[in-house]
C-alpha positions as a LaTeX table, in Angstrom:
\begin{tabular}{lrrr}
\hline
Residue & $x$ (\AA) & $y$ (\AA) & $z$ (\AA) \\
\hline
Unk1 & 127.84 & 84.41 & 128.88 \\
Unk2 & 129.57 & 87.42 & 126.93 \\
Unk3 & 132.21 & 86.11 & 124.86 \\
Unk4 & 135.73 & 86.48 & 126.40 \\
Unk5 & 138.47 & 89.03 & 125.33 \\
Unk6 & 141.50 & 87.06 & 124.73 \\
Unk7 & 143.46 & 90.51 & 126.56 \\
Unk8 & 141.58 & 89.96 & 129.69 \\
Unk9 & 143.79 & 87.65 & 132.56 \\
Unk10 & 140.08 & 85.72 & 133.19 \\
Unk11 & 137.09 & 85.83 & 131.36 \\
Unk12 & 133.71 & 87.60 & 132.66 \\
Unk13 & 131.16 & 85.65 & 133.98 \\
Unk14 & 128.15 & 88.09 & 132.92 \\
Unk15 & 124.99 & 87.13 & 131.12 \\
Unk16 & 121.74 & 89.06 & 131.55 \\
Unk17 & 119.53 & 87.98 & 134.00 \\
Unk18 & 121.57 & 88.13 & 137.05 \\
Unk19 & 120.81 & 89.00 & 140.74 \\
Unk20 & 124.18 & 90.22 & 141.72 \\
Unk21 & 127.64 & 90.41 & 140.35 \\
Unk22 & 130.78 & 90.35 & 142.16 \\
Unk23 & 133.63 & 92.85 & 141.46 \\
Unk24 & 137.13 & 92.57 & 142.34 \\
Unk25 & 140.11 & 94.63 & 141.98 \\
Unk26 & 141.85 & 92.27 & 139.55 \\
Unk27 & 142.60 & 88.62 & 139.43 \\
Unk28 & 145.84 & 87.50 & 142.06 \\
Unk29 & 148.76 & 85.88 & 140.84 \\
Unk30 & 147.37 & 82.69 & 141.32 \\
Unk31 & 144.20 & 83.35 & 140.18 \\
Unk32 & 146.18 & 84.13 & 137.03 \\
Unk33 & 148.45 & 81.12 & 137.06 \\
Unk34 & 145.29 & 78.95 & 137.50 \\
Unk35 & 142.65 & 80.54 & 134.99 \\
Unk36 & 140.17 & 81.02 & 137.97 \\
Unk37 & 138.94 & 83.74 & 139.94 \\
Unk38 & 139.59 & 83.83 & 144.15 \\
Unk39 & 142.05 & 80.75 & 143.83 \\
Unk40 & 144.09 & 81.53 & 146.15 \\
Unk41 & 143.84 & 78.95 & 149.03 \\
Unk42 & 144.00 & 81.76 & 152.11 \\
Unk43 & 141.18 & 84.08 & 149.71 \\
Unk44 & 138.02 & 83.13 & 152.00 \\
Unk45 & 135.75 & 84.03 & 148.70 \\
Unk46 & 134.71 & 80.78 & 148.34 \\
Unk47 & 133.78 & 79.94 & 151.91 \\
Unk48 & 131.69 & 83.10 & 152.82 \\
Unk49 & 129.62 & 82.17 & 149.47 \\
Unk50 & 128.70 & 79.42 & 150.97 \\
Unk51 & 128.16 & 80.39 & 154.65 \\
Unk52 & 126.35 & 83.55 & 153.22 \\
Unk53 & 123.65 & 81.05 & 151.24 \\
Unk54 & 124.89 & 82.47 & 148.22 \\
Unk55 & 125.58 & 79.62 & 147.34 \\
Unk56 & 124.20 & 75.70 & 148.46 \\
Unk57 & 128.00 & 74.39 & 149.00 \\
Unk58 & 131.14 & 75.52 & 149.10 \\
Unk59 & 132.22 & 76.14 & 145.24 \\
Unk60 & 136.39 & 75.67 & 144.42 \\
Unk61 & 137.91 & 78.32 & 142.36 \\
Unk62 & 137.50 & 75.81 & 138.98 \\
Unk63 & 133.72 & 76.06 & 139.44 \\
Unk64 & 133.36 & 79.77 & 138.96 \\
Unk65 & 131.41 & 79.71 & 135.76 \\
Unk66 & 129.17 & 77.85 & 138.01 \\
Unk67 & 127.88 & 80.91 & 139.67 \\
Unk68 & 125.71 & 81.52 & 136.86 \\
Unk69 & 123.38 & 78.33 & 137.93 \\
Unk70 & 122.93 & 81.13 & 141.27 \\
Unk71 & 122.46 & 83.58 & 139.08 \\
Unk72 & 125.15 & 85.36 & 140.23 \\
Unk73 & 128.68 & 87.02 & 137.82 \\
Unk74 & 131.76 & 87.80 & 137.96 \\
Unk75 & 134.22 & 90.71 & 136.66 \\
Unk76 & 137.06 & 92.73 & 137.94 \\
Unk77 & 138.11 & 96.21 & 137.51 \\
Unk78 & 141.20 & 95.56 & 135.85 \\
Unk79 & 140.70 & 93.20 & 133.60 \\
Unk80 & 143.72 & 93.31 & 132.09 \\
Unk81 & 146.52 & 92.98 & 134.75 \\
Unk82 & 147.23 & 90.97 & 138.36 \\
Unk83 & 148.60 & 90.92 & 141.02 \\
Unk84 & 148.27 & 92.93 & 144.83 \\
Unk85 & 146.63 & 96.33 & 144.31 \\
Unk86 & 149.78 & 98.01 & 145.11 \\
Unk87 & 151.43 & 96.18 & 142.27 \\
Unk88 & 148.57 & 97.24 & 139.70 \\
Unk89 & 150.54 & 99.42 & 137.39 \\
Unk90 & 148.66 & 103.01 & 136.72 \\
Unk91 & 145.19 & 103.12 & 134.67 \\
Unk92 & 145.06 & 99.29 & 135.74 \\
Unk93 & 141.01 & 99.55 & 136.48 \\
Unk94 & 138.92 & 100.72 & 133.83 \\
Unk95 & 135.61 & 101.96 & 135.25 \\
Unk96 & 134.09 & 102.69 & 131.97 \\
Unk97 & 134.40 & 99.65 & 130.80 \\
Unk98 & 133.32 & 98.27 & 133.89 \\
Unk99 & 129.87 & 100.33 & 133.80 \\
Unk100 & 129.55 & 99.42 & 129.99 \\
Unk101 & 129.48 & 95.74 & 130.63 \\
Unk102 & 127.45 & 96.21 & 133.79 \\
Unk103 & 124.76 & 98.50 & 131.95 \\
Unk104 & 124.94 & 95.66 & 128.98 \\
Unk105 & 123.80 & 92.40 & 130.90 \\
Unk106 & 121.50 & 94.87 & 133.59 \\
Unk107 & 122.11 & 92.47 & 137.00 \\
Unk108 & 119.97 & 93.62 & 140.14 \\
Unk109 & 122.99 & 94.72 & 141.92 \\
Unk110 & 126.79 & 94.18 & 142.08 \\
Unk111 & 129.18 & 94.00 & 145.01 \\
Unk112 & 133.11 & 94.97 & 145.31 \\
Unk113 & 134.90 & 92.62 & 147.21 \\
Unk114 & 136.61 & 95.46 & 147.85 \\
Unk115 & 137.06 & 99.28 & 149.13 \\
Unk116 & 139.51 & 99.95 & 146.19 \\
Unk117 & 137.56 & 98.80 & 143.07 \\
Unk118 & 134.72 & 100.74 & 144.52 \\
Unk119 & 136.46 & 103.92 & 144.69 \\
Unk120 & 137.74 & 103.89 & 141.47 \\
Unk121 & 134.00 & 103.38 & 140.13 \\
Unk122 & 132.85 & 106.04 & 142.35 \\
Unk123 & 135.73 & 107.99 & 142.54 \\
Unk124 & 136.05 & 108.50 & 146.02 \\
Unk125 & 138.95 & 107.97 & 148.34 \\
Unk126 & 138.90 & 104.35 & 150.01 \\
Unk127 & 138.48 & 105.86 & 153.59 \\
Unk128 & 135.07 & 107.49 & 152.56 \\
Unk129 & 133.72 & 104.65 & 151.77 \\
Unk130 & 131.38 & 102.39 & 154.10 \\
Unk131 & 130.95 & 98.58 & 153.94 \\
Unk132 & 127.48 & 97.31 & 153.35 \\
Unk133 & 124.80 & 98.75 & 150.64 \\
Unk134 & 125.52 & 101.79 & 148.89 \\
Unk135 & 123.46 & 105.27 & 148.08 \\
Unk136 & 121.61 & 104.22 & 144.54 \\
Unk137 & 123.03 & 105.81 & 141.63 \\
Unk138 & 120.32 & 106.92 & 138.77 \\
Unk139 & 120.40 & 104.43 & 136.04 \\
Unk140 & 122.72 & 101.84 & 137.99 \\
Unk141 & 122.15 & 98.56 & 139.43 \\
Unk142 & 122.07 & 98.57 & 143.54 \\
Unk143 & 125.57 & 98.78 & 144.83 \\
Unk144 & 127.14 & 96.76 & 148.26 \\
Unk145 & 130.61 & 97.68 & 149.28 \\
Unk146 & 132.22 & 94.36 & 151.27 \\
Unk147 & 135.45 & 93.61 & 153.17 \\
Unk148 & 137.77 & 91.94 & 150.96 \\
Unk149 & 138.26 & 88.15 & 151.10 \\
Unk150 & 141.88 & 88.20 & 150.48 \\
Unk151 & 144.34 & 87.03 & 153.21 \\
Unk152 & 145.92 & 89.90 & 152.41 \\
Unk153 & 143.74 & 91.86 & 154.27 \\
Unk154 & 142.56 & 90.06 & 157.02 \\
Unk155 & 142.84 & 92.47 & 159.36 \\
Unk156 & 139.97 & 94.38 & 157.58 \\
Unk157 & 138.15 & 90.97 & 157.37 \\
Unk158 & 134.47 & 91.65 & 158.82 \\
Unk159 & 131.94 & 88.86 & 157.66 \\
Unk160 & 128.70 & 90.86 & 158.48 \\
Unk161 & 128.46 & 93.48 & 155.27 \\
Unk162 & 128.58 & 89.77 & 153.19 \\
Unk163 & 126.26 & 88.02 & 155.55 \\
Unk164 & 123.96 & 91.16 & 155.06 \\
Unk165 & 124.02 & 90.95 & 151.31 \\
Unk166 & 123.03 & 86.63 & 151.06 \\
Unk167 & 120.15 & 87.85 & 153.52 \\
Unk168 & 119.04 & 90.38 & 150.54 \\
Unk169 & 119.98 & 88.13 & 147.87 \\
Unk170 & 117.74 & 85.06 & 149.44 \\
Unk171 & 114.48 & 87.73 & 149.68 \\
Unk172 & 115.13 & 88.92 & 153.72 \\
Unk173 & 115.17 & 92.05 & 155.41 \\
Unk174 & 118.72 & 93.14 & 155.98 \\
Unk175 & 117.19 & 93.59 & 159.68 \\
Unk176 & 116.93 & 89.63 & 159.95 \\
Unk177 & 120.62 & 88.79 & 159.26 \\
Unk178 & 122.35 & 87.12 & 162.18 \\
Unk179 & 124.96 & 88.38 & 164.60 \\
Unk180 & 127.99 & 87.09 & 164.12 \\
Unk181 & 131.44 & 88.16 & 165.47 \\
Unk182 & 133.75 & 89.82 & 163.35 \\
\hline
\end{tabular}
């Protein structure tokens, strides 16, 4: 694991060697409070792990440096505030150094549990963007896209982009994940 900046609200979870890492927009209040990533007890994070066979069982939010055993990380876009995205004050996400600790431990691919983190790496509006996998970028790990597992927005809440990615992740076609409704 990278050593941790004492700045950043929680520490990455990136080694090299990884499949996939996980991106959020930055760590919620609780999160915060409780030192560990999705804690939030409405955040469905956890849980779709689990039903995606990202994972073998459902983790809880103190096992996150766990995911590494899945070979699987963890990082946020704003690694140095919380909070709601609309509370984020501005230059909150840092893209660069997002790419410059993505390019340093090389994963296969990394997902935003988002829209927003997304567009500020790819610096597009939100509302172009498309859940699911992404157009490849030259010199970039594969990028997925994925409805955000916050209660906050779960009206946006669509399990199939993350079913989708634990079909690629266990070595299927994207074509043999099941239906599901939304």
């Amino acid at each position: 694991m990278l050593p941790a900046d004492p700045a950043h609200i929680l520490p990455d979870v990136l080694e090299k060697g990884l499949r996939l890492v996980f991106c959020g927009s930055a760590p919620s209040k609780r999160a915060a409070a409780v030192g560990a990533y999705y804690a939030h007890p409405g955040n469905k994070f956890w849980r779709i792990l689990a039903t995606a066979g990202l994972t073998e069982r459902q983790l809880q939010p103190a096992e996150f440096r766990t995911l590494l055993q899945y070979r699987i990380g963890l990082t946020d876009m704003a690694k140095h505030s919380f909070g709601n995205d609309s509370e984020l004050p501005p230059g909150a996400y840092d893209p660069e150094g997002f790419e410059r600790r993505i390019k340093e431990v090389q994963p296969v691919a990394v997902a935003f549990t988002a829209k927003a983190p997304a567009a500020a790496f790819l610096r597009q509006r939100t509302s172009s963007l498309t859940y699911g996998r992404q157009s490849r970028r030259p010199g970039f790990p594969e990028l997925w896209v994925l409805p955000s597992t916050s209660g906050l927005a779960t009206s946006f809440w669509d399990a199939r982009p993350w079913l989708e990615l634990g079909t690629w992740f266990r070595g299927g076609s994207v074509s043999d994940t099941p239906e599901v409704a939304p």
